[in-house]
N, C-alpha and C positions, 0 to 999 in steps of 0.2 A: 524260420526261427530267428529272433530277436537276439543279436548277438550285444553281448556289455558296450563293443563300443558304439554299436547304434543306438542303445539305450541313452549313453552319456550324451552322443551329438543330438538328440530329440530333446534331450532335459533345456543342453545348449541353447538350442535355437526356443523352448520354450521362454528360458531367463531374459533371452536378448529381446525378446517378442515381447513378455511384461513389462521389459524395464521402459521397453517405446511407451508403450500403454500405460503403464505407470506416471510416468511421467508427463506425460499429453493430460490424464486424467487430474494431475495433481495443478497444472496448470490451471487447467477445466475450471476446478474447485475453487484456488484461488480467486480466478475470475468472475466464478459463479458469486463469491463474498462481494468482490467490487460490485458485482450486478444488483446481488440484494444490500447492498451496503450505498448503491446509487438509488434504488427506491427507496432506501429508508430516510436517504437523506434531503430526497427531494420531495416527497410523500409522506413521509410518516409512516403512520400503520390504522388503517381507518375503513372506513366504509369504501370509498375510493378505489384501495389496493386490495382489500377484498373480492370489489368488481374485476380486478385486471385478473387478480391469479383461478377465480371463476370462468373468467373469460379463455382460460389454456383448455379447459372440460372437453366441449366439442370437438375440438382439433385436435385435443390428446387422444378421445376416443375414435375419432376419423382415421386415424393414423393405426390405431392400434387396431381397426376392426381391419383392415386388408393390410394388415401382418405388416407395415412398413415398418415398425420397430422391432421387429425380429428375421427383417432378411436376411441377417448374418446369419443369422440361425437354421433357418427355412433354406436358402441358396447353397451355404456352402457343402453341405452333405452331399446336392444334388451336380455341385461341377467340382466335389472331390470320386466322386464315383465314377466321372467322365474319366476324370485327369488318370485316374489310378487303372482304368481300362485303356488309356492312350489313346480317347476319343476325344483331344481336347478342341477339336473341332465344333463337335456336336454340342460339349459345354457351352461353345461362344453361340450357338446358333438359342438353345434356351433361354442365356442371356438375354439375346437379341426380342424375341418372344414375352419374356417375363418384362421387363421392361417398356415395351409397348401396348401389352393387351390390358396388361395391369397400372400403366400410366393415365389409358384411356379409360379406366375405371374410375382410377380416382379424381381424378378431373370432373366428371359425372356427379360422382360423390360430395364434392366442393360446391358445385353449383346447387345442387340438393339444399346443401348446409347453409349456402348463404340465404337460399327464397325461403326455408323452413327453420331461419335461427330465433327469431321470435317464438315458437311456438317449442322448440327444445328446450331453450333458455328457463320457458317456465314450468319445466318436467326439471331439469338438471339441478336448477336453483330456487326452490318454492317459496323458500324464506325469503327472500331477497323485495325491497319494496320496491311499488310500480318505477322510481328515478334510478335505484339501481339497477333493477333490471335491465331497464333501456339500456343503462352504460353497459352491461353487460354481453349484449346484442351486437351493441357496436363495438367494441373491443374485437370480441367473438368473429362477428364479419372483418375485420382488418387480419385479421392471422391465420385466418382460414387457409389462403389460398400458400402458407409458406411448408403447407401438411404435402404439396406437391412436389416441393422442393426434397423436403426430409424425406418422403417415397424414392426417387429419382439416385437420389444422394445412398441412400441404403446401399441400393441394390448396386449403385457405382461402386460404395466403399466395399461390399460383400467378394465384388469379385476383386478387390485388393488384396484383402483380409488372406482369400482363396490363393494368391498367390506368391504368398508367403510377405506381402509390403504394408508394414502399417503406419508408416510416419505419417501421407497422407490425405485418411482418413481419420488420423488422429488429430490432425490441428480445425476438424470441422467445428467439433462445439468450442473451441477456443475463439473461431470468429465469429460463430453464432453469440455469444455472450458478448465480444467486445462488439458486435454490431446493437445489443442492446442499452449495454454502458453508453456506448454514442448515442442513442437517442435518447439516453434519461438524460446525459449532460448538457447534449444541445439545443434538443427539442422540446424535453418536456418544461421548461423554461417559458415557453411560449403556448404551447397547446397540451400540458399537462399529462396527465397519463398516456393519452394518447401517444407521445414521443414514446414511450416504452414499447408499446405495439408494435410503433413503425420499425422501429430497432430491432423486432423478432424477425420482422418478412426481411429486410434488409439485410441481418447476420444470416436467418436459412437461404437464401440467394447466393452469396457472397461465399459462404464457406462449406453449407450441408448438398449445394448443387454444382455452380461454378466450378469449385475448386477439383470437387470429385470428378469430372468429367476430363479434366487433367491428369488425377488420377489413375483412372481409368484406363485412358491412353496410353501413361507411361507405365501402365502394367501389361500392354498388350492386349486392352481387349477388343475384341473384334464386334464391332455391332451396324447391324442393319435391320430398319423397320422390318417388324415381321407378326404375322397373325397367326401363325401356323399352332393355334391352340391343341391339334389333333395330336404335336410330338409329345413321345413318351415322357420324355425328362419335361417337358411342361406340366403333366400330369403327375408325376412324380415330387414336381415343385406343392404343384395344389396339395395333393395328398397330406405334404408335412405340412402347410400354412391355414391348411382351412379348420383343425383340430386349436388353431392358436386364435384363429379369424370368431370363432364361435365358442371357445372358451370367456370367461370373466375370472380368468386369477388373480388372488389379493395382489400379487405385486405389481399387477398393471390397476386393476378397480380400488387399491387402499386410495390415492389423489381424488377420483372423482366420489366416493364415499365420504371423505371425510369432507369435502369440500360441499355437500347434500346437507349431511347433518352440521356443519360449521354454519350456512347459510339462516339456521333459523337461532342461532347464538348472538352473542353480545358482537357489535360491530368490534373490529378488529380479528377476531376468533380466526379466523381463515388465514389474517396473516401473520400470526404467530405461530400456528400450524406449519404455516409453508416454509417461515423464515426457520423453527428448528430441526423441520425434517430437512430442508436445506443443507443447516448447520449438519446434522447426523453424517449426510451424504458425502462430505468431504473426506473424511476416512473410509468412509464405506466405500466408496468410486475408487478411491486411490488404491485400496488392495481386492476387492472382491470384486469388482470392474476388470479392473486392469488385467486380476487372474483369469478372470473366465472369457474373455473376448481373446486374449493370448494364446490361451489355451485349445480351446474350441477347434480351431483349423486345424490343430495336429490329434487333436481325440478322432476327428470326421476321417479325417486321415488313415488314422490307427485303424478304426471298427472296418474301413474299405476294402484295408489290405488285412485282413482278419487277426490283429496282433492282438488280440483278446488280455493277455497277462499283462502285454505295457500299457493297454488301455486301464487299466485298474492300478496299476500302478502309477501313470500319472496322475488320476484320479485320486488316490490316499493322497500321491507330495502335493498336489494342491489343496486338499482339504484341508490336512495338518496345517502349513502354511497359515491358511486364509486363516482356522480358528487360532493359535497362535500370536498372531498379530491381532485380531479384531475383539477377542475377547476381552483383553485386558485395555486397548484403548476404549473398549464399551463401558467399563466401571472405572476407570480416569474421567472419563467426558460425564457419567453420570454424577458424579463425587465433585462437578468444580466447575455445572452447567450454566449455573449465574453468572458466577464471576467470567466465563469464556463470553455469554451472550452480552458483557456490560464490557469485555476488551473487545469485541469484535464489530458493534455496534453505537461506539463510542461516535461523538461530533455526528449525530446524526438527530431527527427529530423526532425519536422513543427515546423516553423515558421513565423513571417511574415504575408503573403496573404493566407498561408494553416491553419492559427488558422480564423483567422477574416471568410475567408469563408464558416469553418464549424463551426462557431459562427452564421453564417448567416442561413446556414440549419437549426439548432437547433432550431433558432427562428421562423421559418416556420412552420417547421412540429410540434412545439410546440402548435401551431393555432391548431391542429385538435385532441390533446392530448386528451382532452374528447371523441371525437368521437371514436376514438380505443379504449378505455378503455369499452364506453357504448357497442360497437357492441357486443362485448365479452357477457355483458350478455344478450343482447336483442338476438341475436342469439342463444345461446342456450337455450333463452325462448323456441323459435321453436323448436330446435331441442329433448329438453325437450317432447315434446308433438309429437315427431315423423314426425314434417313436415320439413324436409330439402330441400324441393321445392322450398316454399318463399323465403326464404334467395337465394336460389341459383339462382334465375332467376329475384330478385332485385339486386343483387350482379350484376349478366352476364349486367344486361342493364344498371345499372348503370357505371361500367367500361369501357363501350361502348363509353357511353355519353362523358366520361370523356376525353377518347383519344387522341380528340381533342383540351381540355384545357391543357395537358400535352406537345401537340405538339407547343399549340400557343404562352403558357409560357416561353415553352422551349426558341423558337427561338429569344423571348423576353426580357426577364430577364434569360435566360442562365441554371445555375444549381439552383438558388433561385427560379427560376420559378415553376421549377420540385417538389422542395418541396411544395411549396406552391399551385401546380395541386394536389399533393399527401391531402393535406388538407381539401382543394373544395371537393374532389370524398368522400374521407371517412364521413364528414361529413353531405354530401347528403345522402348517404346509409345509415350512421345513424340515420337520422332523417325519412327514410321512412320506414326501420323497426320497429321503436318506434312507427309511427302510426298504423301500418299492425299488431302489436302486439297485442297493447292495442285491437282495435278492435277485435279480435283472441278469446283472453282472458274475453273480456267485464271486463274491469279492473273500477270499477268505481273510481279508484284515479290518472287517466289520467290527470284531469285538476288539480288539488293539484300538480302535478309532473308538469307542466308546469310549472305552478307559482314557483316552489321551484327554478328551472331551471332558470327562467330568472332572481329571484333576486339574485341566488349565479354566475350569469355571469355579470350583473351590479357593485356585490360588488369588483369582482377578476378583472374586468377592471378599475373600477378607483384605485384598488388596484396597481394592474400591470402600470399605468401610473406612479402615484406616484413614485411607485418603479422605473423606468426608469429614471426619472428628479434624483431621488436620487442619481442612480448608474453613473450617469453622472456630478453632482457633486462631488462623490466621486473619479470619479477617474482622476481629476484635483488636488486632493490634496494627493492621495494614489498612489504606484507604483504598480498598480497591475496587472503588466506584470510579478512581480514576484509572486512564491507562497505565503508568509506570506500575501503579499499586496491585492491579490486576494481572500486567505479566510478570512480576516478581512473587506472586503467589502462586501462578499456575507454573514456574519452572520450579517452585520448592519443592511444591505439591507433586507434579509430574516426577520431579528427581528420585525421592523419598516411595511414590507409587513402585517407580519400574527396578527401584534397588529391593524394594522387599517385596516383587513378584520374582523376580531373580532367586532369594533363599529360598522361598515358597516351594518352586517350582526344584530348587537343586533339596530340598525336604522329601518332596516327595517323588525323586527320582522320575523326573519325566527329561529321558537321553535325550530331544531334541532340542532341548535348549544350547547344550553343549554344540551340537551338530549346528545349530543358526548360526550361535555366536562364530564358529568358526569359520564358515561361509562366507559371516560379515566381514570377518577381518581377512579372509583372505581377496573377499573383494576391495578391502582399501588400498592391496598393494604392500602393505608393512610387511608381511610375514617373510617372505621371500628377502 
């Protein structure tokens, strides 16, 4: 039985576990701006960077087909099940296993990808003309081999994650991105795009493999080559990874869809696509990231030692949480998507119809802001619990569905379309795993969560109008094509936003407000 003070110490170590990840994430974000704020400024936005953010396709789907971007997910269920039977021996020997049989895969796989990138290139990107595609190929071949790194690196940070250390495998994508910022600043000077490339395989070296094998170590893990595919908990691994390895869910296939139908669009298309869902992801990373990767080890945790009732209940304070925060930043960022893309991408070489258009993305895939943030954790509700099935065959049909709205959009409203099919699909799959869940689970604070949901979407919409009529007052009387003009609009705007979600929110009586605020301030130390 789950006594109140084990409760609090799990919340505990939840908070301190966000705040790592939070923080590392928000970092990330920032970084990730320098990154696309070093391509924009050394590049533009053109046919060129079109080919480079094409050129991530293969190796994103490389990666994603042998589950390397959800070892967290996939691993740590299978060495919290060890740890929680006090066979943590047997965990290290899986390790040891998983790590080798599946390195010597992907290694296999890479070399695959590089003799057969021509011939994917013109499956993945049909639009693209015979010069870009070449660039594409070669781009494509340079970054291939850092998909080995990122595998490696997972499964290093997984058994981090596993034991209870995240600081780091949180500073990986921080040198992943500063290793590309250095090759847009130094390199591509000299050999153009190219330098951006070298800057990928460079930062995943440097910080998604190196570093983690540090990690690693100084979390104790025990490894030695091993083939031993016949142990159970190897079997156990596949079991959860091969349901992800052979799914296509929107929130792994929206990048390479949009980037299919972006290729036979107006040059640029692709990279005002990237640069606002980018832009999206910087709040979306900094709280629905940071919650669900925090979180995750003490859910796998929970389901192992069968504490069913805290598992649902970290589950609700996460969810509340996530929508709370993501909502109303979703209708701030839609309501003032210009004027953020003309301060964020200032002294750079877009201008014009290249700022306004990927003001336009931002405000799109802003629309589905919440639902990326939620999927995060409602998915590894499941996968918490060892069922990676659901998700991956509401994912596969959902993205199926979707296809279609991607392609009708497309040909409709062009590259705003696309974001805005990318919003439709994520928001559908979220809302049918939050059913599929609760049911799962027999969560009895289902309907409390609905209600909490529709008044904090009520309050951030007429929130977010407001703010719109504002920022469009304002910017009749502010120059906010320049920078000063631009962040003195967006702190009015912001101020005036989150004061009257505030009434909104104490209108319609939704307690958690009072309950954050207090949280806040007793985190700053004043109250006391």
């Amino acid at each position: 039985m789950t006594t109140a003070s084990d409760t609090g110490t799990m919340h505990r170590r939840i908070a301190a576990a966000t705040g790592i990840v939070m923080a590392s994430v928000l970092l990330s974000r920032v970084l990730g701006f320098f990154r696309d704020w070093t391509l924009a400024h050394q590049m533009g936005s053109n046919a060129v960077t079109d080919a480079y953010n094409a050129a991530f396709t293969l190796p994103d789907f490389l990666n994603y087909l042998i589950a390397g971007g959800s070892l967290s997910i996939t691993f740590i269920p299978v060495f919290a099940k060890y740890a929680a039977e006090k066979r943590e021996e047997e965990g290290w020997r899986v390790f040891s296993t998983v790590i080798t049989v599946m390195g010597f895969v992907l290694i296999g796989m890479v070399l695959l990808g590089e003799l057969f990138a021509p011939h994917i290139v013109n499956w993945i990107s049909p639009g693209f003309s015979p010069p870009e595609r070449a660039r594409v190929v070669f781009l494509t071949r340079l970054m291939l081999p850092a998909q080995i790194c990122f595998y490696e690196g997972s499964i290093l940070s997984a058994v981090q994650y596993a034991k209870g250390q995240f600081v780091i495998p949180s500073l990986a994508p921080l040198i992943y991105n500063i290793g590309i910022i250095l090759g847009g600043i130094l390199l591509a000077p000299r050999i153009g795009i190219t330098g951006f490339a070298v800057g990928v395989l460079g930062g995943a070296i440097a910080g998604n493999f190196l570093l983690q094998i540090y990690g690693a170590y100084r979390a104790g893990a025990v490894f030695s080559p091993s083939f031993d595919v016949k142990h159970p908990g190897f079997w156990l691994f596949l079991k959860l990874s091969v349901p992800i390895m052979l799914a296509v869910s929107v929130s792994f296939a929206d990048d390479w869809i949009i980037r299919y139908f972006g290729s036979y669009l107006q040059a640029a298309s692709i990279t005002w696509l990237t640069y606002g869902k980018n832009l999206m992801r910087v709040p979306l990373g900094l709280v629905g990231q940071g919650v669900g990767v925090a979180s995750f080890p003490f859910l796998a945790q929970l389901y192992s030692e069968k504490k069913f009732e805290e598992l649902n209940r970290v589950l609700n304070t996460t969810f509340k949480g996530l929508i709370f925060l993501l909502l109303p930043i979703s209708a701030l960022t839609i309501a003032q998507s210009v004027p953020v893309v003309n301060l964020v991408f200032s002294h750079t070489r877009m201008h014009g119809q290249d700022l306004y258009a990927t003001g336009q993305t931002l405000a799109y895939f802003s629309i589905g802001m919440f639902a990326w943030g939620a999927q995060y954790i409602l998915a590894r509700g499941f996968y918490a619990t060892r069922d990676t099935i659901t998700p991956a065959i509401v994912g596969t049909v959902m993205t199926a569905l979707n296809i279609p709205v991607y392609w009708w959009l497309a040909r409709h409203m062009r590259y705003v379309g696309l974001a805005l099919a990318s919003s439709f699909g994520i928001m559908a799959y979220t809302i049918v795993l939050f059913i599929l869940l609760n049911r799962r689970t027999k969560n009895p604070e289902e309907s409390s969560l609905v209600v909490f949901f529709l008044k904090m979407t009520g309050a951030s919409l007429v929130a977010g109008v407001v703010c719109y009529r504002l920022t469009l007052l304002l910017e009749s009387h502010l120059p906010w094509q320049k920078i000063w003009g631009a962040l003195v609009l967006l702190v009015i705007v912001t101020s005036a936003g989150i004061l009257l979600l505030g009434i909104l929110l104490k209108i319609l009586r939704v307690p958690e407000l009072d309950h954050y605020l207090r949280k806040a301030w007793a985190y700053t130390g004043l109250s006391g």
